[in-house]
N, C-alpha and C positions, 0 to 999 in steps of 0.2 A: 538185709543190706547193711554193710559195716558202714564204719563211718567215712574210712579210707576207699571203699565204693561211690561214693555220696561227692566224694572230691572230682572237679575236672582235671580234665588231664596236663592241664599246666600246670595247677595247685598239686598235682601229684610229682610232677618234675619235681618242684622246686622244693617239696616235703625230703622227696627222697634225695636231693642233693646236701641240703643241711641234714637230714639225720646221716647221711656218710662224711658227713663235714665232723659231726660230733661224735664219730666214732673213733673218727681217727683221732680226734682233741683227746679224747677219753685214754687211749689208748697210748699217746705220744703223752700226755701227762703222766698217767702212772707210770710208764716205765722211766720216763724221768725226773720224775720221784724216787723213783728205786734205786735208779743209778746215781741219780746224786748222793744218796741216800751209805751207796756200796761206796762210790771213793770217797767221802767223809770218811768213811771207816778206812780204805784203804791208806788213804796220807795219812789218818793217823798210827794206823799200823807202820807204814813205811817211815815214814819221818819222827814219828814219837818214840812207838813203843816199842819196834825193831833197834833202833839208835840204844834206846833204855838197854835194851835185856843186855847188845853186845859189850857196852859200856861195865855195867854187872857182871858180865862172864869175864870183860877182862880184870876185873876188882880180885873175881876170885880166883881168878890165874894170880893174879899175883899174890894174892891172901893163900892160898895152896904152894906158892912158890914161898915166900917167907916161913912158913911152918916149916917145911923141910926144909932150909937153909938153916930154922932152929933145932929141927931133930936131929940133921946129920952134926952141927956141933955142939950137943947139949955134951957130949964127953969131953970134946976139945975145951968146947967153948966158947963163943959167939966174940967176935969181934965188933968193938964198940964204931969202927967205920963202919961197917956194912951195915950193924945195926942202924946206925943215921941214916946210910941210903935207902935201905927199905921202909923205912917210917917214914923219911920224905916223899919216895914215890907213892906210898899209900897216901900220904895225907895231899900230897897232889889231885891227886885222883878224886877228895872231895869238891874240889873246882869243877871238875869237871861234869860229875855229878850234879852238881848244883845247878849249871845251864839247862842239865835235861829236864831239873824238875821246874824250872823258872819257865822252862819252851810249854812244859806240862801245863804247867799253869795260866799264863798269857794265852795259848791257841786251845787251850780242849778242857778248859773249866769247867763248860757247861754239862761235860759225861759224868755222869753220875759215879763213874769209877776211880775215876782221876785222883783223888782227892785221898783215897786210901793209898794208892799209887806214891802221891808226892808227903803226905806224913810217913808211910814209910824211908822215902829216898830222905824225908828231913833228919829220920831217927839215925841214915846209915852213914849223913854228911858231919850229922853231929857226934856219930862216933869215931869217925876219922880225924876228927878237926882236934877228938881229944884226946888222940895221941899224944906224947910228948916229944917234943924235936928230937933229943936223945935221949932213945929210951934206952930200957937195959933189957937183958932178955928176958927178965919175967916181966915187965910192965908190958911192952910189943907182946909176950904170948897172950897176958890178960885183952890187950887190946885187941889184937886181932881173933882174938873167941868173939869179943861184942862185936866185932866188924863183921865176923861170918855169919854170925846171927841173924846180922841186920842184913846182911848183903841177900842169903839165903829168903829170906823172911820177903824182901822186895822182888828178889828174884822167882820167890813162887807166883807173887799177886801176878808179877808183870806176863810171865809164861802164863797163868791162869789164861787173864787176858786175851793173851792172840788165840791159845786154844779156844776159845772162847768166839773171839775174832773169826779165825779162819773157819769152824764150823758154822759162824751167822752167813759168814761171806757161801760158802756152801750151800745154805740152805738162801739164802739171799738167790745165788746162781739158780739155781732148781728153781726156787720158786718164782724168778722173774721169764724164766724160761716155760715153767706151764702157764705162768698167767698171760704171755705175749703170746705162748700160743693158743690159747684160750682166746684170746681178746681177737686173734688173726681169725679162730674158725669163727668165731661169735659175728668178725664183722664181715666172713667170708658169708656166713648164715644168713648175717644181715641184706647183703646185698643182692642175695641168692636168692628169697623170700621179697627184697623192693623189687628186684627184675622182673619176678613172677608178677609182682603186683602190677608191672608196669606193662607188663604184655599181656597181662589180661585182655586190656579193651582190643588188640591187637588178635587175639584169639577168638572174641568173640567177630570183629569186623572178619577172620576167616568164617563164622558160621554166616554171619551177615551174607559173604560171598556164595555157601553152597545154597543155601537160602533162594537167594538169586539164582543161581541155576539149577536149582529144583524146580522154581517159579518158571523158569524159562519151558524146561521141559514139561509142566505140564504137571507135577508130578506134587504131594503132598506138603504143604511143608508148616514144620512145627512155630509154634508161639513164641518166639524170642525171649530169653532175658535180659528184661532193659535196665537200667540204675538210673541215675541223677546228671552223672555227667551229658557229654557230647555226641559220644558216641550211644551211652545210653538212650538219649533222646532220637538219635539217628534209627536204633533198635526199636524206641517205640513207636514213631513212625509210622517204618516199615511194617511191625504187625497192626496197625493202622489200615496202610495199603491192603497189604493182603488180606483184612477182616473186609474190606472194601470191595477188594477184589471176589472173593470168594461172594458175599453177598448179590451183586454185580453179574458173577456166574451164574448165580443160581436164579436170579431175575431172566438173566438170559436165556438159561436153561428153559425156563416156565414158557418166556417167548418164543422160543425154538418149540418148544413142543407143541403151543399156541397155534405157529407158523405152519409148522407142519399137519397139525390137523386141519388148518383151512386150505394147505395146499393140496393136501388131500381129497378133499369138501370140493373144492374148488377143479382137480381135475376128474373127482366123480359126475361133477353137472357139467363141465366139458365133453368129458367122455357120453353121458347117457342125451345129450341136445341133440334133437333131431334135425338140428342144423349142421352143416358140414363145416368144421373150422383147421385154418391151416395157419399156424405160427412159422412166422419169418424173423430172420435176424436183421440185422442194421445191412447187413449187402443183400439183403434177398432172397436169400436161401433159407428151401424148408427146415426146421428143428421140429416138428410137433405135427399131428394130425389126431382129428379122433376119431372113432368108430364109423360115423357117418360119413365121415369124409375118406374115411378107405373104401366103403361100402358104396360111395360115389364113382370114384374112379380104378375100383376095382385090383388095388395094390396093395400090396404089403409095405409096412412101412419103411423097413430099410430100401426099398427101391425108390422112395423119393425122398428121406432124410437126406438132405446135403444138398439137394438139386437147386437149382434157382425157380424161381414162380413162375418166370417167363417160359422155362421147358415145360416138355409134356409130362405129365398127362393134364395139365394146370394151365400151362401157356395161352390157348385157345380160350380161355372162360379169361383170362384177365383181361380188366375194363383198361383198355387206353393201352395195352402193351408194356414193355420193357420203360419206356419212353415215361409213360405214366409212373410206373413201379416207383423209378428213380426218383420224379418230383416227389411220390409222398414220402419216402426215404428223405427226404433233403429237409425235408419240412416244407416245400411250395406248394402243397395241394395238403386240405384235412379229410377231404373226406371223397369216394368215387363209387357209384352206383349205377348196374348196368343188367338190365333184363337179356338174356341170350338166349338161342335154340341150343338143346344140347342133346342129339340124337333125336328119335322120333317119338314127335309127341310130348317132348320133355320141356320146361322152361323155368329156366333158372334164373335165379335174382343174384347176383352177386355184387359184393360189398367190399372196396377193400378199405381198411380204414390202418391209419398209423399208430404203431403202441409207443405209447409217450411213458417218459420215465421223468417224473416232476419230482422225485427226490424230495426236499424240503423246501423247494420253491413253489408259489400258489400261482404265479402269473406268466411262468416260463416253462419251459421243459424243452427236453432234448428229445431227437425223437430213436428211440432204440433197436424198431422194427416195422412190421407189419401186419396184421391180422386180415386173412381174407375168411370172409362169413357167404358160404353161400347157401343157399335156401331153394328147395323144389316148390315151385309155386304153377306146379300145370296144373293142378286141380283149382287154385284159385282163376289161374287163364281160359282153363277151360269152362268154368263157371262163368266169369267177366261174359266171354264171348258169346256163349250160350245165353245170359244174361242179356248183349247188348243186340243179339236174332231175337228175343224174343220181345226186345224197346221198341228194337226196329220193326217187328213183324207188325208189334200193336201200331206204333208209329205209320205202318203203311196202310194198315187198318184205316186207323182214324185220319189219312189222307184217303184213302181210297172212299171215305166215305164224304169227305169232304170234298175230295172230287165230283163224285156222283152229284152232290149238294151244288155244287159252283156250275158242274157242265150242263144238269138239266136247265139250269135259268136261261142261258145262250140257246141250248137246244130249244126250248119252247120259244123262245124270240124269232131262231131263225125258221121254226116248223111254222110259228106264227105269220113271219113275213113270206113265208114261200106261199103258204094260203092263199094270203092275200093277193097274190103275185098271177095268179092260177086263176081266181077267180076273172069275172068282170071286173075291171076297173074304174069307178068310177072317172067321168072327162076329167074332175079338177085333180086325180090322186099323181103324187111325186113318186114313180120307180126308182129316180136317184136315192132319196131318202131312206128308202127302206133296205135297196142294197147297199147302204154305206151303215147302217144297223147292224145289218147282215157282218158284213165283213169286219167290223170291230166285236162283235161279239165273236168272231169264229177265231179269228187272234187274240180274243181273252182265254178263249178254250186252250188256243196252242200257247199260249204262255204255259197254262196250269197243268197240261200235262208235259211239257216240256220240265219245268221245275220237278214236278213227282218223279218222272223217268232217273232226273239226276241223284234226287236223294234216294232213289230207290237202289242205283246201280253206282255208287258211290265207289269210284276203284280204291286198291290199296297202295298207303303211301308207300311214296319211292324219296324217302329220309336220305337230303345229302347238306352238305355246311355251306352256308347263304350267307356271302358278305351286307348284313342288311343295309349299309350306306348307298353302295352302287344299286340297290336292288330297288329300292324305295326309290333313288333319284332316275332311273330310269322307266318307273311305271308311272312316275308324277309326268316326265317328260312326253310320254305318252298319251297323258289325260290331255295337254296343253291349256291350262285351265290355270290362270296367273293369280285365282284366287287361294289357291293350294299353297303352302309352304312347307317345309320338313328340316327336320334338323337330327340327325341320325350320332352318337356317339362312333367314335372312331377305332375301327376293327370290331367294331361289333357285329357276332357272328352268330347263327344260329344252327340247329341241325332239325330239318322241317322240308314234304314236298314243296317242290318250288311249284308247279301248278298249280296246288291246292292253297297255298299263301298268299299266289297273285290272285288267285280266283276270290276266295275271303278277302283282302285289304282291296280291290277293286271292287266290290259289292260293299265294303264299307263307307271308300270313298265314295259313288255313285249314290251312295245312301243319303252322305254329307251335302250332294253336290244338289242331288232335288229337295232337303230340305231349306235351301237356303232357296231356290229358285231363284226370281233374276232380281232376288232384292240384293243390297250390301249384307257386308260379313267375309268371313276367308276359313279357311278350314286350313287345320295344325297338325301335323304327324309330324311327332316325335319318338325316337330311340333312343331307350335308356339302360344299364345295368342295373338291376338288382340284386347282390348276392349273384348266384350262378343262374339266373332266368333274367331274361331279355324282355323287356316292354314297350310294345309300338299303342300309340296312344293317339289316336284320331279325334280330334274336336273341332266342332262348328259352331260358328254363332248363330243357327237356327232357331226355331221357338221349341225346339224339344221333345218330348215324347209324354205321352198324356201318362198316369199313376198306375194307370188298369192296363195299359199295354205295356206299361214295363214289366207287369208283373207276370203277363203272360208271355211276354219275346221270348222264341223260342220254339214255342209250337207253331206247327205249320199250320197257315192260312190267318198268323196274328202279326197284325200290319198296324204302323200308324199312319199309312197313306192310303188314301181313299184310293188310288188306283194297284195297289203293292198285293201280292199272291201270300205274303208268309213268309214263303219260303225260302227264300236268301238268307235269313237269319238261321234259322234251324241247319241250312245248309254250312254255311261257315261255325256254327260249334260243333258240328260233329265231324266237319275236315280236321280241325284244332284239337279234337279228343282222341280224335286218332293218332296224333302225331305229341303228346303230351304234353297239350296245350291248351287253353282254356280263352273264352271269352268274357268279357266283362263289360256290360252297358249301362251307364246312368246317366241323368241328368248334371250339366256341371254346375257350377255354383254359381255363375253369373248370369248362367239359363246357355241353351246349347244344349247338342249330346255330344255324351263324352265315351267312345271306345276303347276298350282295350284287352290287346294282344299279347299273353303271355305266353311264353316258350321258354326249352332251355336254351341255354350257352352251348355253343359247339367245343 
């Protein structure tokens, strides 16, 4: 990196406007230098030494005209006027002389040549001057020999001179002429050489640009060379970024490959689950099925890729319809779960549940689709069932054996009293008495088979949706029993036979209503929501239920009333197991029994 790299690019402006500031100083100096240099020389050629030589040339005109004015009359004889006039004009002539050498000397002393110049012109004023006013013709020849001498003698320095002169002025021309064009390419070079320099960074901001659209494309792109300056610092940056970038790709990359081998992973246990699953988009339509779920509904998948849930071959198995679909699409339902028949013999569990897309939020999500799971559960049904023939078989067992147990004691009473009946009587014996034995034992009997008959032949629910407010203030209304109160939540709905409901919550009530007998106290039914199941909750202020009949309620013939069969209680939980409900008895906290009825929501 130079040093002129190293500069910003202001500092490089302003470098390169002072060194072409001092190019042209350099350049406009010497050549005027040179030129002032040339007219020095020229005014004094023109004004001095031109003046000089013509001054001289005329001396010797007239010094060449005097000789021959003496040769042509050296025979005749020279006449003493003419002689005067030509010694006057020569000696004239030293006047005039004299100025050239005074001008010589006041303006151009300082040349070095000068000086030989003007003691000659001294030697040639001083030989004119010593002519004599009238001369005769030999004194004027002698004179004028020292005047040509001297004229000659001057007249060579001074021609020396200009030749002299005009070949400096010559090579003066030439040589200011190569050095201004020397000085013109030098500063043409100069500025040829700062331009480059100054569009460098300009050159590199173009690789800067392919740079960028290499990067854009996707496409390799080389290490920049940065410097010091601005633009340098902008270049190193940049390969900054893209060492960033690249790093960043290759992170990605690893996560990509990451991503993909769990999506992979991921639709291998989708695919090999022997559960049926079918992915849905944000409006309901299938994207995805896997192996079981085509082997369910017996399709290839482009026949129902696109389709909505609600169509066949699907439609029929979704829990709650289109209607439902929508809520869990909206985000108003999380979760919907529905046992079906699906052809013969077959029972299906299906699920549909919402696929949430929580992004980078922990407590929110949007919902993106839907996941329906359904599950072949006839072997577990069919087990339940077979399981709940073979509760019930023992179950009839152990009533039919407790039957046998409850009816012989009536039978023997009433075999007893018939005896006695048959027999003599003695005078004092009561026949009322003994037929009023009779006939309450023979109505214990028809109680207990009356109850056996029902849990033995227990029809199947007929499951429909039970506004339970109306439902409850209408069976109360019917007990007419002003000890009763109820308090039901509002729209609360359940899906439950209505038979089988009044038949259970009327054996509970009746249950509430003899344990309190004709003491004080009131008995509470309440309806409540929990989450998606319904709670009816029947409590009395009676004395309760002993520890050892709680633990046994339930089975039949386990009573805590001395005159009660059992069997009401076993009767109402297995109405309520059939219908996906449960029962629940205990003591309440302030003493009382406390019932309760759980069910779903409709």
């Amino acid at each position: 990196m130079t040093l002129f790299g190293q500069l910003s690019i202001l500092r490089r402006l302003l470098l390169a406007y002072f060194l072409l500031i001092a190019v042209v100083g350099v350049v406009t100096s010497v050549a005027s230098l040179r030129i002032w240099n040339s007219t020095t020389q020229m005014v004094l050629t023109g004004d001095g030494l031109l003046p000089l030589a013509d001054a001289l040339g005329e001396l010797k005109a007239l010094s060449a005209a005097t000789n021959s004015y003496l040769g042509a009359r050296a025979a005749a004889g020279a006449q003493a006027e003419e002689l005067t006039r030509y010694g006057g004009a020569l000696k004239t002539r030293a006047q005039h002389l004299e100025k050239h050498r005074q001008k010589l000397i006041d303006r151009w002393s300082d040349q070095g040549f000068i000086p030989a110049i003007t003691d000659s012109l001294a030697g040639l004023i001083q030989a004119l001057e010593d002519l004599p006013n009238n001369p005769d013709e030999e004194t004027l020849t002698t004179g004028l020999r020292r005047v040509d001498e001297q004229t000659q003698r001057t007249l060579v320095l001074t021609r020396a001179r200009l030749t002299q002169f005009t070949r400096r002025a010559e090579q003066v021309r030439s040589g200011e002429l190569r050095l201004l064009i020397g000085l013109a390419v030098a500063g043409v070079l100069a500025v040829i050489l700062l331009s480059f320099a100054m569009i460098a960074p300009f050159r590199r901001l173009q690789l800067l640009r392919r740079a960028v659209h290499d990067l854009e494309r996707g496409r390799p792109v080389p290490e920049l060379d940065g410097g010091q300056d601005e633009i340098g610092r902008v270049l190193q940056a940049f390969n900054r970024m893209v060492e960033a970038i690249r790093k960043r790709e290759a992170a990605l990359g690893d996560e990509r490959s990451q991503a993909r081998a769990l999506q992979r992973e991921a639709d291998n246990l989708v695919e090999s689950m022997p559960l049926a699953i079918v992915l849905a988009d944000g409006t309901g339509r299938v994207r995805r099925l896997n192996r079981a779920a085509r082997s369910l509904f017996g399709s290839r998948p482009q026949d129902m890729v696109g389709k909505s849930l609600s169509e066949a071959p699907i439609g029929p198995l979704l829990p709650g319809g289109e209607a439902r679909l929508q809520r869990i699409l909206a985000g108003e339902e999380t979760w919907v779960m529905e046992e079906v028949d699906h052809g013969t013999n077959q029972t299906l569990t299906v699920h549909l549940i919402p696929l949430e897309d929580r992004g980078d939020r922990v407590l929110t999500a949007k919902v993106k689709g839907a996941i329906l799971v359904i599950e072949d559960v006839s072997r577990r049904v069919q087990a339940e069932q077979g399981l709940r023939r073979h509760e019930r078989h023992a179950a009839m067992g152990r009533v039919a054996a407790r039957v046998v147990h409850e009816v012989r004691n009536p039978l023997s009473t009433i075999g007893l009293a018939a005896r006695m009946l048959s027999d003599d009587l003695p005078t004092d014996a009561d026949p009322e008495g003994w037929l009023a034995q009779i006939r309450s034992e023979a109505e214990r009997l028809e109680r207990v088979t009356d109850a056996y008959l029902r849990l033995a032949r227990l029809p199947d629910p007929q499951p429909s949706t039970i506004d339970l407010g109306p439902f409850v203030a209408e069976m109360i209304a019917f007990l007419n029993d002003p000890r009763v109160e109820h308090q039901v939540d509002d729209g609360l709905q359940v899906l439950a036979d209505a038979d089988g409901l009044k038949g259970v919550l009327m054996n509970l009530i009746q249950n509430a209503q003899q344990a309190l007998g004709e003491g004080e106290g009131g008995i509470r039914v309440r309806g409540e929501r929990k989450g998606d199941r319904a709670i009816l909750t029947i409590a009395d202020d009676g004395p309760g239920l002993p520890d050892a009949v709680l633990k046994q309620l339930g089975e039949p013939f386990v009573d805590g009333r001395p005159s009660g069969t059992g069997l009401g209680i076993a009767l109402a939980m297995e109405i309520l197991s059939n219908q996906d409900g449960h029962l629940t008895i205990e003591n309440g906290e302030h003493g009382g029994a406390r019932c309760q009825v759980n069910l779903p929501q409709a």
